[in-house]
C-alpha positions in Angstrom: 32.7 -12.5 -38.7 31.9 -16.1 -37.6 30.5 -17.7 -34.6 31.1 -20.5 -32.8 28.4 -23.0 -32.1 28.4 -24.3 -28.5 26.0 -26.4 -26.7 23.1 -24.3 -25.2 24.5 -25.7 -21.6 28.0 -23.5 -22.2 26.7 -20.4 -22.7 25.3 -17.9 -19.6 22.2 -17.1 -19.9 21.6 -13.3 -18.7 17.8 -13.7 -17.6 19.2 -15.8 -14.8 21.1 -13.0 -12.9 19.0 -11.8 -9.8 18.2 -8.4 -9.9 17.7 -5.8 -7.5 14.0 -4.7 -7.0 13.4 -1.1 -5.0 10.2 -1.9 -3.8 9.6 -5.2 -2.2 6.1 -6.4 -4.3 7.3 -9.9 -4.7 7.9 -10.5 -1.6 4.1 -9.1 -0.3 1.9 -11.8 0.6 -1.8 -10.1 0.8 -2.5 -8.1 3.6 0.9 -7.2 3.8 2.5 -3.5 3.4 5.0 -1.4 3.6 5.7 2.6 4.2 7.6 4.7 1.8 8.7 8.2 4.1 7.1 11.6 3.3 11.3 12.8 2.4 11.7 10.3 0.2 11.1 11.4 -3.5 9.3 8.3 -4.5 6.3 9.6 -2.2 6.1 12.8 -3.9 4.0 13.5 -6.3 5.1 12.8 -9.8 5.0 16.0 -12.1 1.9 15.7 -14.1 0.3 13.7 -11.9 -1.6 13.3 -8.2 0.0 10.0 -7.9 3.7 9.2 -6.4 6.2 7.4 -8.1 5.6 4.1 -5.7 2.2 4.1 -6.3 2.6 4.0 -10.0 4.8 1.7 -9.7 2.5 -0.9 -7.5 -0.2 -0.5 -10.2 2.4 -1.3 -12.9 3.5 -4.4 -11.0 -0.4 -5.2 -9.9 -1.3 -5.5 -13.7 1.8 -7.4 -15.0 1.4 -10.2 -12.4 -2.1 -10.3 -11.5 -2.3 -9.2 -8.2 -3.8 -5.6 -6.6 -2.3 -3.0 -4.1 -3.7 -0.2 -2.2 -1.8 2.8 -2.2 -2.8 5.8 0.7 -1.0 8.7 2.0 -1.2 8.5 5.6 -1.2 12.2 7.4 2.6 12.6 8.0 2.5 12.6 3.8 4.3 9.5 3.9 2.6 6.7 1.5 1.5 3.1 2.3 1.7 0.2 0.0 -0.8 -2.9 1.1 -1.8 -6.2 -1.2 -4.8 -6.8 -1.0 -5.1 -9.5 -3.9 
């Protein structure tokens, strides 16, 4: 099989699509949150674990980009997702 060369200005680059985010980190400035409902499964409990699957995924994103969240399950058992740094 052969290629063809083309200048690097013809060809699409993929890591230029926008993507689709479920939770909104990138767009938090600090002191800024948001509430996940108690029905929704991302506030549940993940199996294995005390944590839901939002608040995993806030620490994930906290330690890729170098920024912190506070995760707390308010009374109704929904959860709430604040920067703080």
């Amino acid at each position: 099989m052969t290629y063809e060369v083309k200048p690097a200005s013809e060809v699409p680059n993929d890591s230029k699509r926008a993507r689709h985010h479920r939770y909104p980190f990138g767009t938090m400035s600090v002191g800024y949150a948001f509430s996940v409902p108690a029905d929704d499964p991302a506030a549940q409990p993940s199996p294995g674990s005390p944590t839901s699957r939002v608040a995993n995924a806030a620490g994930l994103y906290g330690r890729r980009h170098g920024v912190k969240f506070e995760s707390r399950r308010q009374n109704d058992g929904s959860m709430r997702i604040e920067r703080i740094a």
